[in-house]
C-alpha positions as CSV (number, residue, x, y, z in Angstrom):
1,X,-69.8,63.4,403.6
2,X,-69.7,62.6,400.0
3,X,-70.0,64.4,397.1
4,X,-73.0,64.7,394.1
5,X,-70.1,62.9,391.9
6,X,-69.2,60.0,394.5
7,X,-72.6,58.8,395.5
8,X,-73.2,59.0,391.9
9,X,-70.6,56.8,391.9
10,X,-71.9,54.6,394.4
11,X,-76.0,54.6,392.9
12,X,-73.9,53.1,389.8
13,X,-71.8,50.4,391.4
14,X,-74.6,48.9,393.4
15,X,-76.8,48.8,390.4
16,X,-73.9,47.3,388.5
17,X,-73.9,44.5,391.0
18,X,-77.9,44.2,391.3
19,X,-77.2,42.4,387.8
20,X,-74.3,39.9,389.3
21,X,-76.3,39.0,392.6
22,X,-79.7,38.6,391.1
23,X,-78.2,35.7,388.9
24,X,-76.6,34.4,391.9
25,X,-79.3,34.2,394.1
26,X,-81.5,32.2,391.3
27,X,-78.8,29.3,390.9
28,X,-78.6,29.7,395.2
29,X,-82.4,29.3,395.2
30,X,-82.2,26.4,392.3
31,X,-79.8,24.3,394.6
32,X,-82.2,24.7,397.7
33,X,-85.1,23.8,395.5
34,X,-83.3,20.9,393.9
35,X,-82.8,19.5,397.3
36,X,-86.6,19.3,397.5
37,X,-88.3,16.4,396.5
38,X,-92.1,17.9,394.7
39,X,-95.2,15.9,396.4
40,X,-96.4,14.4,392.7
41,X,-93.0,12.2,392.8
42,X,-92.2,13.1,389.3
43,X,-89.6,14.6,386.4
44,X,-89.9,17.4,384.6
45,X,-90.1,15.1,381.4
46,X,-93.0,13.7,383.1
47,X,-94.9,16.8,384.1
48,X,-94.0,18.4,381.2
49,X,-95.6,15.4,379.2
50,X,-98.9,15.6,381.2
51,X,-99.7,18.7,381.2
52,X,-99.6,19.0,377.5
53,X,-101.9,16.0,377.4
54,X,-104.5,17.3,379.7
55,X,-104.7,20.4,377.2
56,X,-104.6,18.5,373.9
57,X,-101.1,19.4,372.6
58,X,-99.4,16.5,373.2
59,X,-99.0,15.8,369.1
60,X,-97.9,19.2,368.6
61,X,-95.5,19.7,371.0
62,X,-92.5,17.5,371.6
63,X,-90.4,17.1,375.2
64,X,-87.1,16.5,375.1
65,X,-83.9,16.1,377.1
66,X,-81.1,17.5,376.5
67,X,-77.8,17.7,377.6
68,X,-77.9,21.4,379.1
69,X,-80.7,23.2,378.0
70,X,-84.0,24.3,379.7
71,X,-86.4,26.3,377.1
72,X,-88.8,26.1,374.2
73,X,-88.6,26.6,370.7
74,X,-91.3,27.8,369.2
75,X,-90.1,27.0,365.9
76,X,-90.2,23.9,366.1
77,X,-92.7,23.4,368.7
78,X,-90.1,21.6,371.6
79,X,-89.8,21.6,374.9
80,X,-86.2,20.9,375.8
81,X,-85.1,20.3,379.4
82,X,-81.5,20.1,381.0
83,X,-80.2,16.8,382.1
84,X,-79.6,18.2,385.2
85,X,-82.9,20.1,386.2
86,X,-85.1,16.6,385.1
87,X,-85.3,15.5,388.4
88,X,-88.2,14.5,390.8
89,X,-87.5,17.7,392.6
90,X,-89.1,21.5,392.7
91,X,-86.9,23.1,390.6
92,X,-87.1,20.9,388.3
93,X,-91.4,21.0,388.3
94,X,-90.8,25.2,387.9
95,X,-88.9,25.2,385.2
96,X,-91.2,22.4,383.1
97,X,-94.0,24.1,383.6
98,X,-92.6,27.5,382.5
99,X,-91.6,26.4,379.5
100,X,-94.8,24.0,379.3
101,X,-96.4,27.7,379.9
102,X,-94.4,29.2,377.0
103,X,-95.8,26.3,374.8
104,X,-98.8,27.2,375.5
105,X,-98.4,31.2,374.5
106,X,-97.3,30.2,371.3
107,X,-100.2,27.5,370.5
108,X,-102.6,30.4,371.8
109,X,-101.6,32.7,369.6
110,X,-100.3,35.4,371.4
111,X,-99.3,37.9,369.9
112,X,-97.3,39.6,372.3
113,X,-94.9,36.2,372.4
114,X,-94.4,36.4,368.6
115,X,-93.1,39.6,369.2
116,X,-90.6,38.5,371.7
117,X,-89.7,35.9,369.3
118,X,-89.1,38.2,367.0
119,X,-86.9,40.9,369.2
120,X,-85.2,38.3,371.2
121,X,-82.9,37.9,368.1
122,X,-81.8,41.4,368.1
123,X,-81.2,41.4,372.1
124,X,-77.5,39.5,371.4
125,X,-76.3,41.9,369.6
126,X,-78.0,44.8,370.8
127,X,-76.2,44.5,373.9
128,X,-72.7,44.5,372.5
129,X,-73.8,47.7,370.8
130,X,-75.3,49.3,373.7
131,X,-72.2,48.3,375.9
132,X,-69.8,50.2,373.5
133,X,-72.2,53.3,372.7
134,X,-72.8,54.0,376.4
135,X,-68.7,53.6,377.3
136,X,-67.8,56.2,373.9
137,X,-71.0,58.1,374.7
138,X,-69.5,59.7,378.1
139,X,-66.4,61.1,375.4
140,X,-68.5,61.4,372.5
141,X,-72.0,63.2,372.4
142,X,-73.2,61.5,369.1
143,X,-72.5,58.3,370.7
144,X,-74.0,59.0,373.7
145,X,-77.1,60.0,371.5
146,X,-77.0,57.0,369.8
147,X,-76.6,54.7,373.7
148,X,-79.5,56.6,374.6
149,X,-81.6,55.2,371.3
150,X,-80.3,51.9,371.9
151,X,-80.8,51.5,375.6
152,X,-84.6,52.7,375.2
153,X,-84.8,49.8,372.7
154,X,-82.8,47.4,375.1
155,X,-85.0,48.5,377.7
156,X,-88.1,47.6,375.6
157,X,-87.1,44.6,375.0
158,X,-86.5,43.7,378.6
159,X,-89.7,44.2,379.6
160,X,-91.4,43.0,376.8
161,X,-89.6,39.4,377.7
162,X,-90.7,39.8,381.5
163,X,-94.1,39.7,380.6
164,X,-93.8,37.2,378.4
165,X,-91.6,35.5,381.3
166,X,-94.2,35.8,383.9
167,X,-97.3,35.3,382.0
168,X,-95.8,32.1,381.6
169,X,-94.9,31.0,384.9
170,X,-98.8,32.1,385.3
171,X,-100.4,29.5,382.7
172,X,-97.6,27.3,384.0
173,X,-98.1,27.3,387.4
174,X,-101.9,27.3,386.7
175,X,-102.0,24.4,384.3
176,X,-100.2,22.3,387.1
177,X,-102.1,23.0,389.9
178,X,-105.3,22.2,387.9
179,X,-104.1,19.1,387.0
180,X,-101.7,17.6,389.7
181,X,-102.5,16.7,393.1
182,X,-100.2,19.7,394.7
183,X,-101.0,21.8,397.9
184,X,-100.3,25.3,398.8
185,X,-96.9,25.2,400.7
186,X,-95.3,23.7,397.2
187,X,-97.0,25.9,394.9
188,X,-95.5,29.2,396.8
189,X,-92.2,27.4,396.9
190,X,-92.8,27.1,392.9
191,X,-94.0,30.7,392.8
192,X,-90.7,31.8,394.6
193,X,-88.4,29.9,392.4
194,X,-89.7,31.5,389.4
195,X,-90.1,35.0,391.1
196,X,-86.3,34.8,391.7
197,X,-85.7,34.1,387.8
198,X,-87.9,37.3,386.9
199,X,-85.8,39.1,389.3
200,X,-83.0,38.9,387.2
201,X,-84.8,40.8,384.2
202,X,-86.1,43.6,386.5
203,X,-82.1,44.2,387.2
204,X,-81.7,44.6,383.3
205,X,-84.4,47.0,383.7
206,X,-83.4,49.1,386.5
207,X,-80.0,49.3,384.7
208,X,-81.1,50.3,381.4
209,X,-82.8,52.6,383.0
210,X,-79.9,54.6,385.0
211,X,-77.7,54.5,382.2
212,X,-80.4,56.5,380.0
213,X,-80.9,58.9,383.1
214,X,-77.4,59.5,383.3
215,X,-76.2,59.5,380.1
216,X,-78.9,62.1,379.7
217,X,-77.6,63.9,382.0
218,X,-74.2,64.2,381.3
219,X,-75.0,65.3,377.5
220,X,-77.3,68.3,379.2
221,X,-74.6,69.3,381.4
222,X,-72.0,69.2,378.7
223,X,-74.4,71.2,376.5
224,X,-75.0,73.9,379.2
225,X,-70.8,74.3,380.0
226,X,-70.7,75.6,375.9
């Protein structure tokens, strides 16, 4: 049997590598999805392009290709996609029309995606900070104080980005279906792909979450041993 300390111990590993597989099984599920050809026979560039001009913003937002990039900026009103993902395949249809979808949050108005512009800056470094808060905070209670601050606003962060993330997939997947001639069977494979990518922000989540929960935790027990 183990002990309150070593499955603990174990909770913390297999969260640990809930962050590692959940990025491992999107670029799995982008190869399977890349090896499927989508039914409108087109690029991302393409769909990208089109769906922008069934919704009028095809003079204020750009497409481009790039060399290894897939997002959009909202600064300057682009739509970059990866050399590699601008194929006629599936993959490459999901992630066009995702970040055809953020395009379309930022023309809107939204204001809950200005915020994530806004935050996402801070996310970098934020983590860094986190990382080596949480590590002195097990040694150090005014570190571990100061983790707890910072993962709270790590953990904010997250999950303001996965509803930005999946509102987007929504107008994306939305947009295309009301303008391409698609059927069901692609549009779930679509879904899926993109569900996978949330996945890997609900592992941030789950994590940030622990590490508050334990770090708390270990500060109250430390307090009650005074």
């Amino acid at each position: 049997m183990l002990g309150i300390k070593e499955e603990l111990y174990m909770i913390w590993l297999f969260i640990l590598a809930l962050i590692p597989l959940s990025r491992i099984l999107f670029y799995i599920v982008l190869f399977i999805m890349h090896r499927k050809e989508n039914i409108v026979g087109e690029i991302g560039r393409n769909v990208a392009e089109t769906m922008l001009g069934k919704v009028e913003l095809q003079d204020e937002v750009k497409v481009i290709v790039a060399d290894d990039e897939d997002s959009y900026d909202p600064a300057t009103n682009i739509v970059c996609l990866s050399k590699k993902n601008n194929r006629k395949t599936i993959a490459s249809v999901a992630i066009a029309i995702h970040e055809v979808g953020h395009a379309l949050q930022m023309n809107s108005k939204w204001m809950l995606y200005r915020f994530r512009c806004k935050i996402i800056v801070m996310k970098g470094p934020l983590i860094y900070i986190t990382a080596i808060l949480a590590v002195l905070g097990f040694g150090i209670r005014i570190c571990g104080m100061l983790a707890v601050v910072s993962l709270i606003c790590l953990l904010v962060c997250t999950v303001v980005e996965l509803v930005v993330e999946i509102d987007a997939s929504i107008k994306g997947c939305r947009n295309y279906q009301k303008h391409f001639k698609t059927n069901s069977i692609e549009m779930r494979k679509i879904r899926f792909f993109l569900g996978v990518a949330a996945l890997t922000y609900f592992a941030d989540i789950i994590n940030c979450i622990y590490m508050v929960v334990r770090l708390v935790i270990h500060m109250l027990n430390n307090g009650e041993e005074k």
